[in-house]
N, C-alpha and C positions, 0 to 999 in steps of 0.2 A: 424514296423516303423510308419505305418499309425496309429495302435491302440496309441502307443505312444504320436505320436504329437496333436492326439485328445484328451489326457486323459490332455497335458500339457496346450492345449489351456482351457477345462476345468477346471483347478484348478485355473489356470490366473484369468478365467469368474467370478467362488467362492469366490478369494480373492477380487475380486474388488468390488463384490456384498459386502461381509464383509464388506468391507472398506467403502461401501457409506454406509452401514446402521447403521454404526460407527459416521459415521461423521453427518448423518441427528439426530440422539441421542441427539449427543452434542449441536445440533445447538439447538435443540427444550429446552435443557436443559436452555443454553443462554437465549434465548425469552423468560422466563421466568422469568430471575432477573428480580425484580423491583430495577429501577431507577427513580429518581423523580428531575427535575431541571425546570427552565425555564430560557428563554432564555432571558437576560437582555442588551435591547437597549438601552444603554447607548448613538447611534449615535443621536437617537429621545431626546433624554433628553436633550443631550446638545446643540442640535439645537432649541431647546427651550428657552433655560436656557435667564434671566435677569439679571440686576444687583438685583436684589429685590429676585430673588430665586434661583442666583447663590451658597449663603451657604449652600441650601438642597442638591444640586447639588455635591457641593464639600464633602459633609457630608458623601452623600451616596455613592460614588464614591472617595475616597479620594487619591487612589492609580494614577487617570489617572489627577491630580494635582498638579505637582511640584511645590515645596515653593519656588524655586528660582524668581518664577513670579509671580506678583502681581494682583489680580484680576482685574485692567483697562483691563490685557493684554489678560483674560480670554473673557473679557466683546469684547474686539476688536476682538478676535477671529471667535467668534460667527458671529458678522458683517460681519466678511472680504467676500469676495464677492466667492473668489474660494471655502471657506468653507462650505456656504451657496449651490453654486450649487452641490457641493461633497454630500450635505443630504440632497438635493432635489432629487438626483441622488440616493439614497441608496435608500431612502424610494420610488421612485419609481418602483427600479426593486424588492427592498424587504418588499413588505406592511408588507407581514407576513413572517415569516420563518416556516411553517409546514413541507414538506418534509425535508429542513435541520437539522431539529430539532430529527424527528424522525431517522435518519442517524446518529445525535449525538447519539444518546440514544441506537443504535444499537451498535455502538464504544465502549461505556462506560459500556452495560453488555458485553460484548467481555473483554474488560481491568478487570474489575471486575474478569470474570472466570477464565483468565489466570492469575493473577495479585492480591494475597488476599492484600496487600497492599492498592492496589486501591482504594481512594475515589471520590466521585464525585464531581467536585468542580463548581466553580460558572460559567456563560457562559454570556459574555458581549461582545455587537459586539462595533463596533467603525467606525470611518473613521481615515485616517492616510498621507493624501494627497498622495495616492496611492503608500505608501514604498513596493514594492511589494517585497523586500529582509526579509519583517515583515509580510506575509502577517498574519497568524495567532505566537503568544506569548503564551507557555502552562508553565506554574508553577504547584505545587503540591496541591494547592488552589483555581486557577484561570486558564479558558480561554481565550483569547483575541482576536479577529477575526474581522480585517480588511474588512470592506464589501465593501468598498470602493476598495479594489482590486479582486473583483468577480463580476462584472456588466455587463461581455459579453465582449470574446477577440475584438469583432470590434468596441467596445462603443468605441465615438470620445476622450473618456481620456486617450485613449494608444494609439492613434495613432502614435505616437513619437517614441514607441519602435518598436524593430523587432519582428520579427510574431514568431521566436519561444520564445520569452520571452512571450509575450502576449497569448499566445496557450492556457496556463491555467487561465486563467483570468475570469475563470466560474463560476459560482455557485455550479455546483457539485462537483467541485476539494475543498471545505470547510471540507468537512471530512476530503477526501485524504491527505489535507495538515494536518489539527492535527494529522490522523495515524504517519505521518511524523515527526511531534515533540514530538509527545509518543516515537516513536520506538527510538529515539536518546537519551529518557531519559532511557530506560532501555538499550539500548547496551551498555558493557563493551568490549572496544578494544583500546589497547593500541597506540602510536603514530601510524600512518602512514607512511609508509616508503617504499613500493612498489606499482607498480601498483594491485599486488594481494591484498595486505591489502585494496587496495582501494574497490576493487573488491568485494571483501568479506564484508567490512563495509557497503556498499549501498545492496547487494544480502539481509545482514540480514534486511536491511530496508525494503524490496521491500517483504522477505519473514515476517516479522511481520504484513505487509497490507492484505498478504492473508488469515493470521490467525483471524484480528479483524477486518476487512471491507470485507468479503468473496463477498459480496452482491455490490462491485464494479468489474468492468471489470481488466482485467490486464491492456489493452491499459491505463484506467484510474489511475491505481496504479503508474503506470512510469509517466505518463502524455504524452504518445503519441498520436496522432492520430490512427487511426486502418489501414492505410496504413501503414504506417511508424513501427508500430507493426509486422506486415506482412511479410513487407521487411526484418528486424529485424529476424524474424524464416527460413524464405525461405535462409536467408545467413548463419545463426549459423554457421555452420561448417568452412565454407572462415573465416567469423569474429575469429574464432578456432584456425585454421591455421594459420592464418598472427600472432595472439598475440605467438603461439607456435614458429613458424619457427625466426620471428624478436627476440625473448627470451627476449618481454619486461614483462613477469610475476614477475619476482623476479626484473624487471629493477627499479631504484630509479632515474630515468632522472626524476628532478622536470616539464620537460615540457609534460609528460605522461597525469596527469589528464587533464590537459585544452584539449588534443588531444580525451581521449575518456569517463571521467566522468563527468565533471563539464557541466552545461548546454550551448549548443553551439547549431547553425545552423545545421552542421554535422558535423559526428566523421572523426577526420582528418587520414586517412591512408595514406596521400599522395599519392593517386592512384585514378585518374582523374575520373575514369569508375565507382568507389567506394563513395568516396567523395559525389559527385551530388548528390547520391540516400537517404546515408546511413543518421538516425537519428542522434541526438548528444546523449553521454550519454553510449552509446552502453556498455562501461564497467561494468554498473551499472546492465544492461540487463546481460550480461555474469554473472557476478556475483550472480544473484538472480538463475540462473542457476544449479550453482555450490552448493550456499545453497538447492535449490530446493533437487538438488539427496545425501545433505550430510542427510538431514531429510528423506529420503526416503529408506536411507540402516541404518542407525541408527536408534534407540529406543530414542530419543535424548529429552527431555520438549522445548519446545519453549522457557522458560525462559533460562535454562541450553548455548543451543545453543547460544541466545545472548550473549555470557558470554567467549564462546570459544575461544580460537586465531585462526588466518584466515588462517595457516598452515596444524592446525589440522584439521580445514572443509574440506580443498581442499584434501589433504592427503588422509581421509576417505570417502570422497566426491563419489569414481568409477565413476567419472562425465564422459559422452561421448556427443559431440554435437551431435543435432537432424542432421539427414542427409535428 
């Protein structure tokens, strides 16, 4: 029995060695596309702009100028006094973007290797008077990146909201967020209609971030704190339980996401002891879970997987919470 369980711990040790010198292969393979972009300050340009060289402006940038307004309104823009501090405000915290820059560029051979589709498109930041429901815009041509809502959760321009909306409000959550707007352009998942689809829809999100930002933290991938991360593992199994025992998996009560996916203070169990500690979102976390061990007993592509229904993940999943 002893020879045994040495011989099993063994083969564990083997395959995981395999597996890392699998994956350092790949990575080294990655760093190696070239990618070629730069990063276009459109916030700098139009803090600039005049009437006299607003039509360069508009020329080269025509897309961030709706014809429905008349250049007075472009020209008052520029003036207005919130405007003004919003790119006095950017270009202070963001003279240059070099570490962001190169974090794109890490994202984009990542999308390329997985992704032959992939091309690389143009990178234009902006201000937006802080829509942080916008913060970054990705099209098949174009990025759009709000810098205005990455200037430091405590800068005095969020002070107005609450600390878990403001939580990401960093600089380094700019990748995170476009991982975010890729992975929604390639998952295929049909409506929504249980807490599991939910479940499952946000896991493949959170598992696409591990695939093409490896080089982020997980706390960062969710956007939690690393307490709150923490707390988040230290409970998996409670969090297990209560979604098993209550049988809200397959439940379609429309008031399920607000309770444990959609961004919130904390996930609501209505359980006092729970509640106070627990992050918001938690479902999101379960799910990434679930994908986590559906890729891990499956042979499955990254793309493939995107593509699944969130039945057949779980189903094949063997998922157990960490104890």
């Amino acid at each position: 029995m002893f020879c045994m369980k040495n011989f099993s711990l063994l083969l564990l040790m083997l395959i995981s060695v395999s597996a890392c010198k699998k994956d350092n292969k790949i990575e080294k393979e990655i760093a190696e596309i070239p990618i070629d972009f730069i990063i276009e300050r459109f916030d700098k340009a139009f803090g600039k702009t005049t009437a006299s060289n607003l039509a360069e402006t508009k020329k080269a940038y025509p897309f961030m100028f709706s014809e429905k307004y008349p250049d007075s309104f472009w020209i008052a823009k520029v003036k207005d006094t919130i405007q003004q501090q919003l790119s006095e405000e950017t270009e202070r915290v963001f003279p240059t973007l070099q570490q962001e820059k190169q974090e794109i560029k890490q994202l984009f051979q990542h999308l390329a290797f997985y992704f032959a589709e992939f091309r690389t498109p143009r990178v234009i930041t902006t201000t937006s008077n802080v829509d942080y429901r916008n913060k970054v815009i990705v099209t098949d041509t174009i990025v759009l990146i709000s810098l205005d809502t990455y200037l430091g959760s405590d800068h005095e321009f969020y002070l107005g909201n609450q600390k878990y909306i403001r939580q990401n409000f960093n600089k380094d959550q700019i990748v995170v967020d476009m991982a975010s707007e890729y992975a929604d352009k390639y998952i295929y998942q049909l409506e929504l209609k249980t807490l599991l689809d939910e479940m499952i829809y946000y896991g493949k999100q959170l598992y696409f971030k591990d695939v093409v930002i490896p080089f982020k933290t997980d706390a960062e991938k969710i956007g939690y704190t690393q307490n709150q991360l923490d707390w988040t593992i230290a409970n998996e199994t409670e969090v297990w339980r209560f979604f098993v025992e209550k049988e809200l998996l397959f439940s379609t009560d429309s008031k399920l996401p607000n309770r444990f996916i959609n961004p919130a203070p904390f996930s609501k169990f209505y359980l006092e002891e729970i509640d106070s500690e627990s992050p918001g979102q938690i479902g999101r976390y379960m799910g990434w879970q679930i994908v986590k061990a559906y890729m891990k007993h499956n042979d499955v592509s990254l793309k493939d997987m995107l593509q699944k229904e969130p039945l057949d993940i779980f189903n094949n999943s063997n998922f157990k919470p960490k104890k």
